[in-house]
HTML snippet that shows the backbone in 3Dmol.js (N, CA, C, O; Angstrom):
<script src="https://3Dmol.org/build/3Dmol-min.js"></script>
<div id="view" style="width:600px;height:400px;position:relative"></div>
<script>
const pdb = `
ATOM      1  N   UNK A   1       5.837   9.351  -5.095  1.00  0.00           N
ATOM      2  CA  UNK A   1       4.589  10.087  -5.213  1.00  0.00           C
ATOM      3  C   UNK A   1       3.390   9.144  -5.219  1.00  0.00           C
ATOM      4  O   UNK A   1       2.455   9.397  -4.459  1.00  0.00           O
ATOM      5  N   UNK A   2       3.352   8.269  -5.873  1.00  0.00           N
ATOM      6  CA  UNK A   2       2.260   7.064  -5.755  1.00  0.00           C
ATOM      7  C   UNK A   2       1.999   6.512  -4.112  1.00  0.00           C
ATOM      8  O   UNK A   2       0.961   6.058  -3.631  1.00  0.00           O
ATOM      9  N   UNK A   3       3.093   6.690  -3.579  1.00  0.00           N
ATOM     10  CA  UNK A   3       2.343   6.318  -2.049  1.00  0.00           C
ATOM     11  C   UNK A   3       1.372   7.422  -1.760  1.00  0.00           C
ATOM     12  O   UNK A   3       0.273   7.043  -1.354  1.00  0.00           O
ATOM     13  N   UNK A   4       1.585   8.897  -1.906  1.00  0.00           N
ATOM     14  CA  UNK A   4       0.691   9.672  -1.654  1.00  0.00           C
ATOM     15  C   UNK A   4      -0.659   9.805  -2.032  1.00  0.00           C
ATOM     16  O   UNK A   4      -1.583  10.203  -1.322  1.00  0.00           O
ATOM     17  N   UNK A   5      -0.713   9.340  -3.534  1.00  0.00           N
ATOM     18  CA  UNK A   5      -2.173   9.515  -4.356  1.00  0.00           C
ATOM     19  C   UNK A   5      -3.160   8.796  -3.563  1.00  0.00           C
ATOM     20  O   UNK A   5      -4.172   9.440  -3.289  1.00  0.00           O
ATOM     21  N   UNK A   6      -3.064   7.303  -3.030  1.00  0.00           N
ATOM     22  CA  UNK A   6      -4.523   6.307  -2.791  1.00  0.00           C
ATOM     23  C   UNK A   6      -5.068   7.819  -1.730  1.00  0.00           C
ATOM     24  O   UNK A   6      -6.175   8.290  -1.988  1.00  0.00           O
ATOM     25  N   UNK A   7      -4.197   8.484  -0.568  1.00  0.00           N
ATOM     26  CA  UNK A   7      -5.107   8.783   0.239  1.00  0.00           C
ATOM     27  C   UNK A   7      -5.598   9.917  -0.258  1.00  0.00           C
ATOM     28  O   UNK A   7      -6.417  10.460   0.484  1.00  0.00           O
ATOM     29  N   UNK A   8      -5.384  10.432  -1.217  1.00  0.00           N
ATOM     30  CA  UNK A   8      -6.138  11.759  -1.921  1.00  0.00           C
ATOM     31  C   UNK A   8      -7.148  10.943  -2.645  1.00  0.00           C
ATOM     32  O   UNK A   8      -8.277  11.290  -2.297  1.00  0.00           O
ATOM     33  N   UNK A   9      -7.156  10.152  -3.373  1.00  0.00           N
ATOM     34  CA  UNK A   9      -8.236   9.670  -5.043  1.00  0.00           C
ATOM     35  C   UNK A   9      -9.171   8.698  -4.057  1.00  0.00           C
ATOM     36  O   UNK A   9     -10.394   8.829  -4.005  1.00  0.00           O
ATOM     37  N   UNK A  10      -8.453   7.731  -3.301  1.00  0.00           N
ATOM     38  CA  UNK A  10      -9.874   6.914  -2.648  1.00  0.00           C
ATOM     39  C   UNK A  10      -9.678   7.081  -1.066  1.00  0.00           C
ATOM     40  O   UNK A  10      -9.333   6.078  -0.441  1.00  0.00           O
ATOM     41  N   UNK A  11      -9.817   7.926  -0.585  1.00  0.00           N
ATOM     42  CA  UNK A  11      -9.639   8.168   0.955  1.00  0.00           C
ATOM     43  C   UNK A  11     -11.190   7.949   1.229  1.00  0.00           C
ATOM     44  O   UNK A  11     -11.489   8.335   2.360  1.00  0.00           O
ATOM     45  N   UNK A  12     -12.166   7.480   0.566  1.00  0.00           N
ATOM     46  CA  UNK A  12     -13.297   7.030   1.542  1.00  0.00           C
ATOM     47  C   UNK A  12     -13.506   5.382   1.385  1.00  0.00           C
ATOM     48  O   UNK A  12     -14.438   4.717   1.838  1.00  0.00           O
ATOM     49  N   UNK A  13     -12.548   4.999   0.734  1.00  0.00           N
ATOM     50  CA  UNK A  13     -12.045   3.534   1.012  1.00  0.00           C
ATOM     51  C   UNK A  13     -11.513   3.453   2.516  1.00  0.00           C
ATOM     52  O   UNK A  13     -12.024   2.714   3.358  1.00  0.00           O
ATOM     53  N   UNK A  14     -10.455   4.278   2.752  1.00  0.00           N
ATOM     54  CA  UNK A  14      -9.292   4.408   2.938  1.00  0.00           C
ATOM     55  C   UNK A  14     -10.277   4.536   4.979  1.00  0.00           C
ATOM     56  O   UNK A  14     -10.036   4.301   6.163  1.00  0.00           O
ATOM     57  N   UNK A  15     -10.792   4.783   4.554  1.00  0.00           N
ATOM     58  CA  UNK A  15     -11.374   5.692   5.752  1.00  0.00           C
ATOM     59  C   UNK A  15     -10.995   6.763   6.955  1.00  0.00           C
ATOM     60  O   UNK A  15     -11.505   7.393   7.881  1.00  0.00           O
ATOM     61  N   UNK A  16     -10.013   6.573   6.432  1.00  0.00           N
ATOM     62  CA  UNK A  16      -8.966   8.104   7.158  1.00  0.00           C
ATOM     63  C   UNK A  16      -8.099   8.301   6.522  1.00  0.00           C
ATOM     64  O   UNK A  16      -7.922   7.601   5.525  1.00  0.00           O
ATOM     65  N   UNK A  17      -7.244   9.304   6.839  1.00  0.00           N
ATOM     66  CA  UNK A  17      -5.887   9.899   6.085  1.00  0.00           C
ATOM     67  C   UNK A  17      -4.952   8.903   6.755  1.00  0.00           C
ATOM     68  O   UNK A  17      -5.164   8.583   7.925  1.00  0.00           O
ATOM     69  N   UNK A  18      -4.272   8.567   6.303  1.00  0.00           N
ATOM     70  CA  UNK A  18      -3.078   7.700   7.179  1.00  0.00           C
ATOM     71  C   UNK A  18      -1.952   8.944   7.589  1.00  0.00           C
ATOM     72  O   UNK A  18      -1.527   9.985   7.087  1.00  0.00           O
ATOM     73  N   UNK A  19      -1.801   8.302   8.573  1.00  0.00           N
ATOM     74  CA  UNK A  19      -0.408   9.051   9.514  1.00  0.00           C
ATOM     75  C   UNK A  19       0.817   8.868   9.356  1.00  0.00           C
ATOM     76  O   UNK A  19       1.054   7.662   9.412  1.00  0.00           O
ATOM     77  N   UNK A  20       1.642   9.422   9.201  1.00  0.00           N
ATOM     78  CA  UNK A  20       2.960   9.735   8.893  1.00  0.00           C
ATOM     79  C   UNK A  20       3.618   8.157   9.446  1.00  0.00           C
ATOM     80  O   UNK A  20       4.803   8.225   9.122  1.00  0.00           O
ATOM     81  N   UNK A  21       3.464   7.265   9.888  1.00  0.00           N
ATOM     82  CA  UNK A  21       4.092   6.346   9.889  1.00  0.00           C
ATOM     83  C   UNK A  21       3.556   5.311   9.165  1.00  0.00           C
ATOM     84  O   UNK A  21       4.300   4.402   8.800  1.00  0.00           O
ATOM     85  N   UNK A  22       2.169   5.297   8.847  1.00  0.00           N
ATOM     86  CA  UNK A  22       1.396   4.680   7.578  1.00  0.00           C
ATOM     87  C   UNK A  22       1.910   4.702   6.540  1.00  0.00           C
ATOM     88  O   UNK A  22       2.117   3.704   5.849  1.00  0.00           O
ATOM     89  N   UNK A  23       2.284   6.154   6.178  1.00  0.00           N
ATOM     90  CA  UNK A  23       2.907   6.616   4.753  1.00  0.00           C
ATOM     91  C   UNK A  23       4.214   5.619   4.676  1.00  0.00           C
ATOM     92  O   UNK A  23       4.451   4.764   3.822  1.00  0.00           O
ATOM     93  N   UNK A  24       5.211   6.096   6.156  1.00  0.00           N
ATOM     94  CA  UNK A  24       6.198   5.681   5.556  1.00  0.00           C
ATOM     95  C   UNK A  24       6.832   4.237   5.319  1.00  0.00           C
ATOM     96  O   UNK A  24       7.766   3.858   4.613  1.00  0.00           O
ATOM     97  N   UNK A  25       5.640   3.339   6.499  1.00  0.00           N
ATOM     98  CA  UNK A  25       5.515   1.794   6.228  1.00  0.00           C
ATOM     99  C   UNK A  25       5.557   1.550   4.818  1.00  0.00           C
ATOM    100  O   UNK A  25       6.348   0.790   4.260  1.00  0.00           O
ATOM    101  N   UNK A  26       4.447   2.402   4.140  1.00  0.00           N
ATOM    102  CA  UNK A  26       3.662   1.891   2.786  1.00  0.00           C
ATOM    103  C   UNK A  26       5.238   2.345   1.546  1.00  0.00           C
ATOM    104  O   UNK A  26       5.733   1.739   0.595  1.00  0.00           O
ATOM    105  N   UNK A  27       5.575   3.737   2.251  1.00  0.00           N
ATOM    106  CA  UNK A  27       7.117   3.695   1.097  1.00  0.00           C
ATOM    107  C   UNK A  27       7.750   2.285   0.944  1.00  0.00           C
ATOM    108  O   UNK A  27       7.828   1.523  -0.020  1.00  0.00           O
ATOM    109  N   UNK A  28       8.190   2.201   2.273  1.00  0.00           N
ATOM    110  CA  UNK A  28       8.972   1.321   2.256  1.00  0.00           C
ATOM    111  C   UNK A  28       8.816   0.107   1.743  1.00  0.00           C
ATOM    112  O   UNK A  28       9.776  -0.326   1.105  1.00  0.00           O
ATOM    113  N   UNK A  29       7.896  -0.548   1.842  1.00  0.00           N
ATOM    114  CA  UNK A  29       7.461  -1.752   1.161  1.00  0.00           C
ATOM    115  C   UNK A  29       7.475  -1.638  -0.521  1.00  0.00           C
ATOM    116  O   UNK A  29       7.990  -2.270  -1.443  1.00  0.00           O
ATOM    117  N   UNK A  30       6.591  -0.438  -0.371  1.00  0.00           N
ATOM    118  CA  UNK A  30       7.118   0.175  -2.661  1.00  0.00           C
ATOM    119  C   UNK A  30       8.053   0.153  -2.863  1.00  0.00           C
ATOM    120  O   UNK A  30       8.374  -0.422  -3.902  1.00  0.00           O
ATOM    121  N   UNK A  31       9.175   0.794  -1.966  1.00  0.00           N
ATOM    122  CA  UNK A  31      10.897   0.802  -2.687  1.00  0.00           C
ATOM    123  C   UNK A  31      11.329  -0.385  -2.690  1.00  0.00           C
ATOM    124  O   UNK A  31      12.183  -0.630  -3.543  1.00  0.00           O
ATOM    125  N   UNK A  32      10.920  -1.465  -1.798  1.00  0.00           N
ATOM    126  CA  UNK A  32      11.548  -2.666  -1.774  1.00  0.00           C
ATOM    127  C   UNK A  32      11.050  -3.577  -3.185  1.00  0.00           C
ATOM    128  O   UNK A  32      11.714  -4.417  -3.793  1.00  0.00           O
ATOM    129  N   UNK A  33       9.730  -3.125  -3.453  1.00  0.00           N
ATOM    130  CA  UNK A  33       9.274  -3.675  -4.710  1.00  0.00           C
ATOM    131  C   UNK A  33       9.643  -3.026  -5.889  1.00  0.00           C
ATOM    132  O   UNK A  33       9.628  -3.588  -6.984  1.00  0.00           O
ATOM    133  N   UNK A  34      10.040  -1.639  -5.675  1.00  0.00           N
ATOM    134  CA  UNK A  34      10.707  -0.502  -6.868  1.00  0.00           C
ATOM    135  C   UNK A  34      12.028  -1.609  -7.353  1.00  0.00           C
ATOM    136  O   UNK A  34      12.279  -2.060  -8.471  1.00  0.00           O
ATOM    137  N   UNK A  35      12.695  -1.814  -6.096  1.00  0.00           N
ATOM    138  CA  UNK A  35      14.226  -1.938  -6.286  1.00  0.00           C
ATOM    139  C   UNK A  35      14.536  -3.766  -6.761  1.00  0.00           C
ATOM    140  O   UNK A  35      15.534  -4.069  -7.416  1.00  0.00           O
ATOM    141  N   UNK A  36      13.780  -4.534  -6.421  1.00  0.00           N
ATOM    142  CA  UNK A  36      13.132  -5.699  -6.858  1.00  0.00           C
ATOM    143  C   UNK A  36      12.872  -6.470  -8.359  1.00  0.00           C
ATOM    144  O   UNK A  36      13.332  -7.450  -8.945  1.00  0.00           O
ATOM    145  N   UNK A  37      11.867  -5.438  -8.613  1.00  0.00           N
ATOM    146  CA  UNK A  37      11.275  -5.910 -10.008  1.00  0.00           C
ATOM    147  C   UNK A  37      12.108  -5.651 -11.037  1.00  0.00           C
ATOM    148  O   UNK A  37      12.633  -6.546 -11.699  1.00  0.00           O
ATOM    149  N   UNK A  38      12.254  -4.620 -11.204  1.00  0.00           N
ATOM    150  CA  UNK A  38      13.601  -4.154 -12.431  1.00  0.00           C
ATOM    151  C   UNK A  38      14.645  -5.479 -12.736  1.00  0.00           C
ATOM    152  O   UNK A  38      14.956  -5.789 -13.886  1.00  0.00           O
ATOM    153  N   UNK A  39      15.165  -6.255 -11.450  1.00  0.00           N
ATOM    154  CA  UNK A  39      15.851  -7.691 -11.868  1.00  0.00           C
ATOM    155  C   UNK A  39      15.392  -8.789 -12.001  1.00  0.00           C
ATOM    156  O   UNK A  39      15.978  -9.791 -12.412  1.00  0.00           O
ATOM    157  N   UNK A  40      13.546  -8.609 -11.425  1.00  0.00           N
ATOM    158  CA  UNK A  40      12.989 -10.185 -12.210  1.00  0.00           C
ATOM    159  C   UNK A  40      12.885  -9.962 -13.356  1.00  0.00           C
ATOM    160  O   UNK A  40      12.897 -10.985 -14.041  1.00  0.00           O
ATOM    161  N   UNK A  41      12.788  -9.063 -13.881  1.00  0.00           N
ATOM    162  CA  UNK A  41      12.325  -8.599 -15.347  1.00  0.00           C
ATOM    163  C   UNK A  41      13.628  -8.935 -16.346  1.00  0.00           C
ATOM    164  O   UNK A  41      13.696  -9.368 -17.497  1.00  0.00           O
ATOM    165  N   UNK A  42      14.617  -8.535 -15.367  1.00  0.00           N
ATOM    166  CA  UNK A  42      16.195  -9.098 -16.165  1.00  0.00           C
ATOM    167  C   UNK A  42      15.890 -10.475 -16.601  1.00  0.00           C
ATOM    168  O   UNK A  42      15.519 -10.989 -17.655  1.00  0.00           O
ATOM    169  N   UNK A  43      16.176 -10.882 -15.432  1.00  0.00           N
ATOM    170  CA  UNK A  43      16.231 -12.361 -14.920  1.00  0.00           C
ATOM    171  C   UNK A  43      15.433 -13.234 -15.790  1.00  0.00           C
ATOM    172  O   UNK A  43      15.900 -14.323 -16.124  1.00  0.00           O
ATOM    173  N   UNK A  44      14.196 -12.831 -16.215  1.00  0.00           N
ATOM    174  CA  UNK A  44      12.920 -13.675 -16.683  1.00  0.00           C
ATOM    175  C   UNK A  44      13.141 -13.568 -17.724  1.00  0.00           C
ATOM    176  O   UNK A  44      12.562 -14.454 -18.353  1.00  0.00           O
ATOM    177  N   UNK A  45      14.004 -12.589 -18.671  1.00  0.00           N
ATOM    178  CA  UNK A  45      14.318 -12.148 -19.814  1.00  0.00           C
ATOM    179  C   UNK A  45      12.763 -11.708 -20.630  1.00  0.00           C
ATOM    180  O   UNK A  45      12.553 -11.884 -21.830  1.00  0.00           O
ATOM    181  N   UNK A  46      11.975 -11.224 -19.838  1.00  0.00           N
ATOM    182  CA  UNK A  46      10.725 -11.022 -20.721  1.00  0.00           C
ATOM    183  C   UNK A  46      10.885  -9.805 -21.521  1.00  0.00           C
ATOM    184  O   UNK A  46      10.190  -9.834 -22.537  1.00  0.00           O
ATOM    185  N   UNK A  47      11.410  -9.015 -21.413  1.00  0.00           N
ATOM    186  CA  UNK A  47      12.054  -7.858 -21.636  1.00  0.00           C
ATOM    187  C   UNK A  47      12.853  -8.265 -23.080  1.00  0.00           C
ATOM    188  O   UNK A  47      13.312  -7.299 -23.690  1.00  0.00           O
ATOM    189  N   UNK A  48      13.065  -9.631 -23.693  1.00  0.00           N
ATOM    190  CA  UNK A  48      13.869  -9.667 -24.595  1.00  0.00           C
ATOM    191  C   UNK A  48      12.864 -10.021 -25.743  1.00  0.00           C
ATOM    192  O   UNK A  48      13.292  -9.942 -26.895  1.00  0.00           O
ATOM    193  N   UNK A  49      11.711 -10.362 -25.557  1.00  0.00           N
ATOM    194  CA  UNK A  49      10.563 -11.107 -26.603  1.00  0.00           C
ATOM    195  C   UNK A  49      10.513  -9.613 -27.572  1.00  0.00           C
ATOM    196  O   UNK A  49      10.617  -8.439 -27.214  1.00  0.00           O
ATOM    197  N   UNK A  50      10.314 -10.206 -28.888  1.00  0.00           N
ATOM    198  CA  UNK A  50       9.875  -9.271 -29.824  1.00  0.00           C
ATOM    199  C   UNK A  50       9.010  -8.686 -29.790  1.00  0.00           C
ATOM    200  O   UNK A  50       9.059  -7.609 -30.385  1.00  0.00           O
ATOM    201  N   UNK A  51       8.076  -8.967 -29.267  1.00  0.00           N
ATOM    202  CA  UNK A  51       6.774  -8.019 -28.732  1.00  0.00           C
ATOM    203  C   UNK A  51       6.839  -6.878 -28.191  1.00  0.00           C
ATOM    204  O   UNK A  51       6.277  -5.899 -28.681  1.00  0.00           O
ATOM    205  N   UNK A  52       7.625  -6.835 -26.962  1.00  0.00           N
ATOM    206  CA  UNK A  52       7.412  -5.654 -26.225  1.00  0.00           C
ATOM    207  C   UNK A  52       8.758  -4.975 -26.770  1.00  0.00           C
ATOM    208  O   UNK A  52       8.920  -3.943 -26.119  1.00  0.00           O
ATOM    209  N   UNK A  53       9.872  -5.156 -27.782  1.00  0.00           N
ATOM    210  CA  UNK A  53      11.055  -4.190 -27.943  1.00  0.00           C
ATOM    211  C   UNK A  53      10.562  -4.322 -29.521  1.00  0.00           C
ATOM    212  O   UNK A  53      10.976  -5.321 -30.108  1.00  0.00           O
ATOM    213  N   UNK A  54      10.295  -4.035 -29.755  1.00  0.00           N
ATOM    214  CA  UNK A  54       9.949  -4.020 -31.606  1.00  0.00           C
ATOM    215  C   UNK A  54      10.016  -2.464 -31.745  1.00  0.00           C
ATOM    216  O   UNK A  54      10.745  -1.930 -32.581  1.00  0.00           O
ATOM    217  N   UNK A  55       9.121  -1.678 -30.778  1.00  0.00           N
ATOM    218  CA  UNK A  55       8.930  -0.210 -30.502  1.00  0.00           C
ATOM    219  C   UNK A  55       9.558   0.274 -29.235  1.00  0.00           C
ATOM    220  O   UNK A  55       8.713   0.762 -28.485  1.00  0.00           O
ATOM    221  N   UNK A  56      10.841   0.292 -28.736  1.00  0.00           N
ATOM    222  CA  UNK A  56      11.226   0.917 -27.523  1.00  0.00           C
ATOM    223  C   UNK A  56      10.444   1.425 -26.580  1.00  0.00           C
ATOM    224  O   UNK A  56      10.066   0.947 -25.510  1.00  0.00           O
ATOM    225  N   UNK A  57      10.135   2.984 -27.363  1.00  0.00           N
ATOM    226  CA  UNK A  57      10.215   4.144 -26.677  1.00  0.00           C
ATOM    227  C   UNK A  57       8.338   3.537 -26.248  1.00  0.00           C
ATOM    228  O   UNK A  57       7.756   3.709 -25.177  1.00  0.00           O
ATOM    229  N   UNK A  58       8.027   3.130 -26.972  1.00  0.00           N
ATOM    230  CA  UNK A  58       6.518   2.572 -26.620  1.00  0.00           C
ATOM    231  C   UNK A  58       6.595   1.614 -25.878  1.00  0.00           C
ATOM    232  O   UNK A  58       5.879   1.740 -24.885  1.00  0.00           O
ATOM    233  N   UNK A  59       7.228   0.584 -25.933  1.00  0.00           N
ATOM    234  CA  UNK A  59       7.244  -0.043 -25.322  1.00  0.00           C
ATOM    235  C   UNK A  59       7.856   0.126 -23.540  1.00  0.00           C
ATOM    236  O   UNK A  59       7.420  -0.524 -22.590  1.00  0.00           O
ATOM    237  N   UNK A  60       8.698   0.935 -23.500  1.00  0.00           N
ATOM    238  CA  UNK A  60       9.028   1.559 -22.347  1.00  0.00           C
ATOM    239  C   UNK A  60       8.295   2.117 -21.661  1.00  0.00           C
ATOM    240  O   UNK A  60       8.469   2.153 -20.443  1.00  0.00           O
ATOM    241  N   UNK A  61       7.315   2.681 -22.243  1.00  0.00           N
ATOM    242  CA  UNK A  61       5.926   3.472 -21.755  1.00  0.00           C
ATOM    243  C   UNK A  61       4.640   2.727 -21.488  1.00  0.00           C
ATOM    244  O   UNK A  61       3.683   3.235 -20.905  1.00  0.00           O
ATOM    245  N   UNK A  62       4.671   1.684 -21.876  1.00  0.00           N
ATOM    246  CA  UNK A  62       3.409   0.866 -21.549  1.00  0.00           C
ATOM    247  C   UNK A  62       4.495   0.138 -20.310  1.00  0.00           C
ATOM    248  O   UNK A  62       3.879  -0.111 -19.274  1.00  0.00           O
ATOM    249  N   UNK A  63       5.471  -0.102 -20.284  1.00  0.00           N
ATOM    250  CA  UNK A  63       5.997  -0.985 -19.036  1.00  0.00           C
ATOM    251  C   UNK A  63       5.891  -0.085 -17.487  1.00  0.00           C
ATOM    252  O   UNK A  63       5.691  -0.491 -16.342  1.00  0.00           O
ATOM    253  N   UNK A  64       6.167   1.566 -18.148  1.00  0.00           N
ATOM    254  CA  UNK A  64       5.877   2.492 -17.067  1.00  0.00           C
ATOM    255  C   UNK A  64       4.925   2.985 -16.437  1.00  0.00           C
ATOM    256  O   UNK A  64       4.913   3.495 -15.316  1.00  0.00           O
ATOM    257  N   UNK A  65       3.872   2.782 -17.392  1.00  0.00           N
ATOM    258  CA  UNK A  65       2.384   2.795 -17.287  1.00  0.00           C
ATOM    259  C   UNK A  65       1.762   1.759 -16.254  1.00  0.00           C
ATOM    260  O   UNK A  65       1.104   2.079 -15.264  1.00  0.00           O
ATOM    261  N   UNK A  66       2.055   0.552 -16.620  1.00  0.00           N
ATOM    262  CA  UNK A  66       1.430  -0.245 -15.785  1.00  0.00           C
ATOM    263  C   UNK A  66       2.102  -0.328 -14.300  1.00  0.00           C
ATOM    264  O   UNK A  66       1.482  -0.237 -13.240  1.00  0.00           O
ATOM    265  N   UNK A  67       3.312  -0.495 -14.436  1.00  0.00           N
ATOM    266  CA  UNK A  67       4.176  -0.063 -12.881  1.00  0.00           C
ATOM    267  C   UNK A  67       3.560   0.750 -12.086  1.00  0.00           C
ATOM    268  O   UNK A  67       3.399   0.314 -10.946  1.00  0.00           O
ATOM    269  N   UNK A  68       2.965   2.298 -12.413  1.00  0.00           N
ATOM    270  CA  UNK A  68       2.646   2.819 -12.008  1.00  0.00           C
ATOM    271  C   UNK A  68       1.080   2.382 -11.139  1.00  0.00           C
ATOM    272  O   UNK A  68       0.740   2.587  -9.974  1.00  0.00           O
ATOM    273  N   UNK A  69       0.492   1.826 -12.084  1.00  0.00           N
ATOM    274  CA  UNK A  69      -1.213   1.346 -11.709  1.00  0.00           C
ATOM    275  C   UNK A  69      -0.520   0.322 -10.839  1.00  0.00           C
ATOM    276  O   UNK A  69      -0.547   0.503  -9.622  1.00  0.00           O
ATOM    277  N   UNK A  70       0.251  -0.994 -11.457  1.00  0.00           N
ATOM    278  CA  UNK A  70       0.152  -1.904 -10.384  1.00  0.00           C
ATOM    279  C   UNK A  70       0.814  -1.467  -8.500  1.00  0.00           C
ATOM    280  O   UNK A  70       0.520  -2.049  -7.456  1.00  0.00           O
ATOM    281  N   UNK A  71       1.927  -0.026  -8.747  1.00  0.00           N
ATOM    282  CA  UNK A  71       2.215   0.237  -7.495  1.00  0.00           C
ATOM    283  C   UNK A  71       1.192   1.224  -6.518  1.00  0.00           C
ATOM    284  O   UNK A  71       1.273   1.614  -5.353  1.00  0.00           O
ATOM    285  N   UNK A  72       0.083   1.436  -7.734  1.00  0.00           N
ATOM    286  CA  UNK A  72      -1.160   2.138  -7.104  1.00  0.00           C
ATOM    287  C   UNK A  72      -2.047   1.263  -6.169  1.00  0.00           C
ATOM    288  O   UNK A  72      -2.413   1.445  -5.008  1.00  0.00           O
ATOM    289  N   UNK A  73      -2.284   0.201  -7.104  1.00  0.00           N
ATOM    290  CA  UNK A  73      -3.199  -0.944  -6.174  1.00  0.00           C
ATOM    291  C   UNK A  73      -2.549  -1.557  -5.383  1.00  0.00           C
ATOM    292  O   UNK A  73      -3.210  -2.237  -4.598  1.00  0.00           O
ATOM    293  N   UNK A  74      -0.958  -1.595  -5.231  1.00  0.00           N
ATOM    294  CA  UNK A  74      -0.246  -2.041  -4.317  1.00  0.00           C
ATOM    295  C   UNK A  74      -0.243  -1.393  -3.123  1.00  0.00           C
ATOM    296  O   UNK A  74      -0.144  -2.005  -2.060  1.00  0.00           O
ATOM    297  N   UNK A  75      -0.359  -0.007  -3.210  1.00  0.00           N
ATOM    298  CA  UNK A  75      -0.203   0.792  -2.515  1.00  0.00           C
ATOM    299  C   UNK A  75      -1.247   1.075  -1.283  1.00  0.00           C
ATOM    300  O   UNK A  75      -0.976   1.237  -0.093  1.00  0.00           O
ATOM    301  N   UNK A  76      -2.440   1.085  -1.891  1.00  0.00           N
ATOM    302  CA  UNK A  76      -3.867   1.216  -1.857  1.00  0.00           C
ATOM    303  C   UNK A  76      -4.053  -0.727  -0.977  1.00  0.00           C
ATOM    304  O   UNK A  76      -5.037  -1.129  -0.356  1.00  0.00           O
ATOM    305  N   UNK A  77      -3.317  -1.170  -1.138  1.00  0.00           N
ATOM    306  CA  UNK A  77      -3.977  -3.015  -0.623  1.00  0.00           C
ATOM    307  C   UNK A  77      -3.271  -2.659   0.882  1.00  0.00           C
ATOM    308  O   UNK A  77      -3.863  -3.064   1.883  1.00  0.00           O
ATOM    309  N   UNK A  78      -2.136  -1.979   1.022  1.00  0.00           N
ATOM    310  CA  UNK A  78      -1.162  -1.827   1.873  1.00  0.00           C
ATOM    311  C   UNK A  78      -1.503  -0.618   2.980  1.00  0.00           C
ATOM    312  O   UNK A  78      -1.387  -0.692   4.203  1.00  0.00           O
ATOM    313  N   UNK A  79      -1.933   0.454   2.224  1.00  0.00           N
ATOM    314  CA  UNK A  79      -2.361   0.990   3.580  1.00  0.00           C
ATOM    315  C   UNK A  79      -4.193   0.533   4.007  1.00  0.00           C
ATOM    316  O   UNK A  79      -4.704   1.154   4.939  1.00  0.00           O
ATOM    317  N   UNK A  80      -4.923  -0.393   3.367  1.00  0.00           N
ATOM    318  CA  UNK A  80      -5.872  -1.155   3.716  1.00  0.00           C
ATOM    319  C   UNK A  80      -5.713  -2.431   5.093  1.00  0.00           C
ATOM    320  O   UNK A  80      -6.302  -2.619   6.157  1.00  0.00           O
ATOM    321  N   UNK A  81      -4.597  -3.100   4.361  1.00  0.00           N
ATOM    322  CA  UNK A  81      -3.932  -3.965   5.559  1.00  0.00           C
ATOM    323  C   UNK A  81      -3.221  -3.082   6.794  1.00  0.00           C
ATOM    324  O   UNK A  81      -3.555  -3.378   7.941  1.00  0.00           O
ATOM    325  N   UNK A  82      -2.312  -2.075   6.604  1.00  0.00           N
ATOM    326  CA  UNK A  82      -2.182  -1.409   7.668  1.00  0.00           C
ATOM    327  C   UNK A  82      -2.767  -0.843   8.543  1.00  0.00           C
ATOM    328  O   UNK A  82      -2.186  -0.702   9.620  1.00  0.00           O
ATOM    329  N   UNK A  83      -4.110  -0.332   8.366  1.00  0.00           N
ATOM    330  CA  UNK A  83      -5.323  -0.263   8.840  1.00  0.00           C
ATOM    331  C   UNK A  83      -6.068  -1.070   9.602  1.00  0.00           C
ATOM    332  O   UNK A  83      -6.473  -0.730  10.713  1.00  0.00           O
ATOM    333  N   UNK A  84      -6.262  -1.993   9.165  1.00  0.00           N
ATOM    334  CA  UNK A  84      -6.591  -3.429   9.629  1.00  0.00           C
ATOM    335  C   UNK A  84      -6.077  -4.360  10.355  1.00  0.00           C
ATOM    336  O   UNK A  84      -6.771  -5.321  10.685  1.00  0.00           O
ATOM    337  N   UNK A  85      -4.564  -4.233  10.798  1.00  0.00           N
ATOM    338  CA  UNK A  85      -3.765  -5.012  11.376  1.00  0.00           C
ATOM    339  C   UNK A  85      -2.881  -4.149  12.545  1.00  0.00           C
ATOM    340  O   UNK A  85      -2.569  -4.502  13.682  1.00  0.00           O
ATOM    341  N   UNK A  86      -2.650  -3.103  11.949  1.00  0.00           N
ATOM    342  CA  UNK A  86      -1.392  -2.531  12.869  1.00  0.00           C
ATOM    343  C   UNK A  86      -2.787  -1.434  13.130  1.00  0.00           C
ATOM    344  O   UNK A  86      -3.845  -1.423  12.501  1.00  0.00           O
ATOM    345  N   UNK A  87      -2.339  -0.506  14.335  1.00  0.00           N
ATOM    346  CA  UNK A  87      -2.874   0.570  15.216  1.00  0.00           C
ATOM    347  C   UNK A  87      -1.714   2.118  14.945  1.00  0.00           C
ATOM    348  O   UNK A  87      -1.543   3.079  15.695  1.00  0.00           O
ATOM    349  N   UNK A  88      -1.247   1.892  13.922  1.00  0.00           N
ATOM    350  CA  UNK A  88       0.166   2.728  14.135  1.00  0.00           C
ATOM    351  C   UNK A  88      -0.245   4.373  14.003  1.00  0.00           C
ATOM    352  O   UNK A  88       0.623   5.238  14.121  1.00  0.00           O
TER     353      UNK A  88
END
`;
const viewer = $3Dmol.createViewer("view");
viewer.addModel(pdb, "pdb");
viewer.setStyle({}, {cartoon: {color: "spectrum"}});
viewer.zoomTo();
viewer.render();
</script>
């Protein structure tokens, strides 16, 4: 669903609606970063510091929170460059 929002909330950034192969460029690159991050996060063990697990269920929610914003501006940089580079 976050690939969909940039062209509804800033589509006069955006300067057009992107086209069905825009969209699905821009999925694809999110799922690859969806499916990605979840094991640097293993990996880095940041996920184990007392800080962010002291409160779970909060803490789970501020990690989901920001995922969300950072795959917004990800999203939003991506169909900017697609725009700009490809004709698709």
């Amino acid at each position: 669903m976050i690939v969909l929002a940039p062209p509804v909330l800033i589509s006069g950034r955006l300067k057009a609606i992107p086209s069905f192969s825009r969209i699905l460029m821009c999925y694809t690159i999110i799922v690859v970063l969806d499916i990605v991050l979840p094991f640097i996060l293993i990996i880095t063990e940041i996920s184990m510091t007392p800080f962010i697990y002291w409160n779970t269920p909060l803490s789970n929610g501020l990690v989901y929170i920001c995922l969300i914003m950072g795959y917004f501006g990800i999203a939003t940089v991506i169909y900017q460059l697609i725009g700009k580079y490809f004709s698709v």
